[in-house]
C-alpha positions as CSV (number, residue, x, y, z in Angstrom):
1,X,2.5,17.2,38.3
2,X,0.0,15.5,36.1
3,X,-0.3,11.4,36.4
4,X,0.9,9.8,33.4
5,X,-1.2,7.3,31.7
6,X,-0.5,4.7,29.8
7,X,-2.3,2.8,26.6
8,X,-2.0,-0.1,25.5
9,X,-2.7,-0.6,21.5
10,X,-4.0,-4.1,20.2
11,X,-3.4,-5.5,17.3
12,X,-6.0,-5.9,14.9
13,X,-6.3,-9.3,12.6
14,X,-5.5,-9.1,9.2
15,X,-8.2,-10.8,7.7
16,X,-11.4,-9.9,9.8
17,X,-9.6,-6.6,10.9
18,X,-11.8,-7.1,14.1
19,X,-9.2,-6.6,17.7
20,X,-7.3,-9.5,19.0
21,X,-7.3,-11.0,22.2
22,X,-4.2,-12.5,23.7
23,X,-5.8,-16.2,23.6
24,X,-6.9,-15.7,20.1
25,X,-3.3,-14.1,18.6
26,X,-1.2,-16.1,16.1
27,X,1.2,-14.7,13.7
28,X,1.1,-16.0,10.0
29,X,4.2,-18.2,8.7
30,X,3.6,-17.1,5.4
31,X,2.6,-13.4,5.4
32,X,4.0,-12.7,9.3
33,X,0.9,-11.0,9.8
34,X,-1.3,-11.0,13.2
35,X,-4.7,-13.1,13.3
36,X,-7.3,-14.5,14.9
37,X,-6.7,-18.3,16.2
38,X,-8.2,-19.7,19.2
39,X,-5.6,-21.7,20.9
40,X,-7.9,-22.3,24.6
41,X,-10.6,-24.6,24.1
42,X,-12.5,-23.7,27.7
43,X,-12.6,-19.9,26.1
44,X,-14.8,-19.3,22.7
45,X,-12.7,-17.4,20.0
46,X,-12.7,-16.6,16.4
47,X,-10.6,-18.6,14.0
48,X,-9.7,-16.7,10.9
49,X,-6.6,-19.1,10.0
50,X,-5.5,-22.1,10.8
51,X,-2.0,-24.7,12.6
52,X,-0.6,-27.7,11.3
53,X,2.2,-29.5,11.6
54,X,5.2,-29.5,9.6
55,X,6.3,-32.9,9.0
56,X,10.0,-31.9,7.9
57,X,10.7,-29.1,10.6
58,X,8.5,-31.4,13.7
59,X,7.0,-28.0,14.6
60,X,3.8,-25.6,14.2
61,X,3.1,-23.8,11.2
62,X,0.3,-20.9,11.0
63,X,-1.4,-19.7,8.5
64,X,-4.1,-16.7,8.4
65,X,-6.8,-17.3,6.1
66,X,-5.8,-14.6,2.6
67,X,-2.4,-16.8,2.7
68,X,-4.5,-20.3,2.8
69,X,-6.9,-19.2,0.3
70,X,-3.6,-17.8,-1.8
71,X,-4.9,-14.2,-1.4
72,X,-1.6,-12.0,-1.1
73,X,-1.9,-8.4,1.1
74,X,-0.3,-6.8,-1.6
75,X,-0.1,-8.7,-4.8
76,X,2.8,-8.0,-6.5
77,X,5.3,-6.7,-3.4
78,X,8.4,-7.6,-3.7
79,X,7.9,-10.3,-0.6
80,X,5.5,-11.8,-2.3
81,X,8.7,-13.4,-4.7
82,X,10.4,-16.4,-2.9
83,X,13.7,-17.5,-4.3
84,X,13.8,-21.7,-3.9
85,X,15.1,-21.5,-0.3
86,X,11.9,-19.3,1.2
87,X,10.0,-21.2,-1.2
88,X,10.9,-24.6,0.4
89,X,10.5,-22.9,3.6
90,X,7.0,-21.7,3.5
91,X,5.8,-25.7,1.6
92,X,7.7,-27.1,4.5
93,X,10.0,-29.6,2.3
94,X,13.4,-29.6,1.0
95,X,14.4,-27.5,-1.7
96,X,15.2,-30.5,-3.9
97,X,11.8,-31.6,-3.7
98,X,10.2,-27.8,-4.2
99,X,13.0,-27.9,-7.9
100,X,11.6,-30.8,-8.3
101,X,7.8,-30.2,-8.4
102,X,8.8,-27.0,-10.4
103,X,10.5,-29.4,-13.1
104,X,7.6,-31.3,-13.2
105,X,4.8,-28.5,-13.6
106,X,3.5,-29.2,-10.0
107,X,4.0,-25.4,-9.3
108,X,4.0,-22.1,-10.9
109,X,7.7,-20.8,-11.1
110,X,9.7,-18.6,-13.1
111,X,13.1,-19.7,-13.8
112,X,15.4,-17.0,-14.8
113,X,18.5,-16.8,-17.8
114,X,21.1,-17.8,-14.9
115,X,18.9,-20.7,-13.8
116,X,17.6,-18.9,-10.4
117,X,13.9,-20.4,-9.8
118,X,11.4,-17.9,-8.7
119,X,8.1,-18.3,-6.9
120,X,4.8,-16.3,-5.9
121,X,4.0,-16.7,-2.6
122,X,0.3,-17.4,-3.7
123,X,1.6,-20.2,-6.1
124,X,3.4,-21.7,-3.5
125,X,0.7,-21.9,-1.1
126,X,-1.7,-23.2,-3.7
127,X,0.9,-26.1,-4.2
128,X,0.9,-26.4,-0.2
129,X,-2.8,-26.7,0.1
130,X,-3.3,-29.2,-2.9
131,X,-0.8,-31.3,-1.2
132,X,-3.4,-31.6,2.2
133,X,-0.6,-29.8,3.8
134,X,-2.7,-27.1,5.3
């Protein structure tokens, strides 16, 4: 009987489409997509996003490089509209404070007849990044 053999695919990073190496995989907050970000500083490695830290969840946020610069995979998807809840999610505040910044023109929104407040993912991390949150 034959030996079976056995392959292992990588993953390839979503904004230099380049392989990944297991010290240089992170996973975007924003898109959920794989790219690279070196997290060993003994070991050289790509960076094509970047970490911070979220001051109202106390924990890491990542972001790959086409979310930071507010370029969606595939602008207009239906992912790429966030209802207040995923918006405030992905800004890393409250969703008081992201109906707030919407009432005061701080970010793109749409608000629909019933009062529902839409965002664009892109809009959302332009407000993030203009706020020195990334």
């Amino acid at each position: 009987m034959p030996a079976e053999t056995m392959t292992s695919a990588k993953s390839s990073c979503s904004v230099c489409h380049e392989p990944l190496e297991a010290h240089t995989e992170a996973y975007c907050n924003a898109c959920g997509r794989p790219f690279h970000l070196n997290q060993r500083s003994d070991i050289p490695g790509k960076d094509c996003g970047d970490v911070s830290i979220s001051d109202e969840h106390l924990g890491l946020e990542f972001f790959c490089r086409n979310c930071i610069e507010g370029e969606p995979t595939d602008p207009g998807a239906l992912d790429d509209i966030l209802d207040v809840g995923e918006a405030a999610l992905l800004a890393g505040i409250s969703e008081k404070e992201i109906v707030a910044a919407a009432e005061a023109v701080r970010i793109v929104h749409r608000r629909t007849k019933s009062g529902t407040y839409l965002f664009e993912r892109s809009a959302v991390l332009v407000f993030v990044r203009e706020r020195g949150s990334l």
